[in-house]
C-alpha positions as CSV (number, residue, x, y, z in Angstrom):
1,X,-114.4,127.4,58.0
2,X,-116.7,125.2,59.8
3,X,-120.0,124.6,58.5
4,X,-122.3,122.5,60.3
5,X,-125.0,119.6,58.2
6,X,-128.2,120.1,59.4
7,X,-128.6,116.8,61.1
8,X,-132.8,116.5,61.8
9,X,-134.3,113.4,62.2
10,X,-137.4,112.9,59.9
11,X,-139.8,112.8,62.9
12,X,-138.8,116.3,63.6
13,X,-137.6,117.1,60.4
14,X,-139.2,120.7,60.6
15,X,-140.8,123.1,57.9
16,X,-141.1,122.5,54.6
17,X,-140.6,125.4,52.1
18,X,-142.1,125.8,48.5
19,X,-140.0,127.0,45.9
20,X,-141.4,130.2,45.8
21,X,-140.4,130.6,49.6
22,X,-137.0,129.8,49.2
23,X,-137.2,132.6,46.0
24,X,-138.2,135.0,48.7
25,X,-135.9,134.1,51.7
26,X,-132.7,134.1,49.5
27,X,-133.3,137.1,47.1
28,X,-133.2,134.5,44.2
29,X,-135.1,134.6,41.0
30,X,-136.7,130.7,40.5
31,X,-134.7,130.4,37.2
32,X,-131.1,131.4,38.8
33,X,-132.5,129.1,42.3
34,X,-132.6,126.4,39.7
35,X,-129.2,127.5,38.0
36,X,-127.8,127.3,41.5
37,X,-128.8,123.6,42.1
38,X,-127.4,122.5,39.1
39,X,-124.2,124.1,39.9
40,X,-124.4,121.9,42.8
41,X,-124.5,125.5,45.1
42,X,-128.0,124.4,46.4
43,X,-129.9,121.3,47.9
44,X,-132.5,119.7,44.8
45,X,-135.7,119.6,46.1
46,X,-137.8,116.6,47.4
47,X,-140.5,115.3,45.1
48,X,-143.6,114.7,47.1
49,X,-145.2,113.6,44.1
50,X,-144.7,114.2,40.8
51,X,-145.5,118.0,40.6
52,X,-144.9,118.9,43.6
53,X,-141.7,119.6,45.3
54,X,-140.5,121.3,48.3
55,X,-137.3,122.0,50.4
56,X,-136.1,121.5,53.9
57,X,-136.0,124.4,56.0
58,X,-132.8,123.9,57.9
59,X,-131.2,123.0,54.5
60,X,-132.2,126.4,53.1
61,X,-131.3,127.9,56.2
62,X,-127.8,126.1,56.1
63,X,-126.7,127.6,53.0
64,X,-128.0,130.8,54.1
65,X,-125.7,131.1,56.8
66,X,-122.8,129.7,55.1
67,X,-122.7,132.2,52.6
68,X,-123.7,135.2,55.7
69,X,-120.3,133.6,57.5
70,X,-118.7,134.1,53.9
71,X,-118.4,130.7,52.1
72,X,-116.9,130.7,49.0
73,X,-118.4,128.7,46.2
74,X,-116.0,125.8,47.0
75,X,-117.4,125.8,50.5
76,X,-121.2,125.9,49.6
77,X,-120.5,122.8,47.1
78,X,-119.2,120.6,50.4
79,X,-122.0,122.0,51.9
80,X,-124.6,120.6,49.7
81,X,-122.9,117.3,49.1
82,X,-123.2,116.9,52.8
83,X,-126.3,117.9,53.0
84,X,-126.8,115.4,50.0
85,X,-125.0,112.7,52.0
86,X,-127.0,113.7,55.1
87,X,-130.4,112.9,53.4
88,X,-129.5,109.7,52.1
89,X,-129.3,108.3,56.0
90,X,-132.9,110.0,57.3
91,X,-135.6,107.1,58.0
């Protein structure tokens, strides 16, 4: 299967999503969002200060569509690292 890394620059880097946004695009409860980011099946957030943290639409929206084109859990885990990865190299 062929997932792609959302690849946006940080001048277009798009919408940013509160946790409770990603609760209610994905069906998840906060406390299982959570449990699925340490599992390494989601993206961790980005701090924008120290009590406030948001996440990258297309990063959402990534693992979204993996799991709709039926990911396994094996597949979303490459899937995050990337995306992972992918954030280490936006200026």
């Amino acid at each position: 299967m062929n997932i792609q890394t959302p690849t946006a620059s940080a001048a277009t880097a798009g919408t940013l999503m509160r946790p409770a946004d990603v609760c209610r695009v994905t069906g998840l409860g906060l406390s299982t969002l959570y449990a699925h980011i340490d599992r390494g099946m989601f993206p961790k957030p980005v701090a924008l200060s120290r009590r406030f943290v948001v996440f990258p639409q297309e990063e959402v929206t990534a693992v979204i569509n993996a799991r709709i084109a039926g990911a396994d859990d094996k597949a979303i885990k490459a899937l995050v690292a990337e995306i992972t990865e992918a954030r280490k190299r936006r200026v």
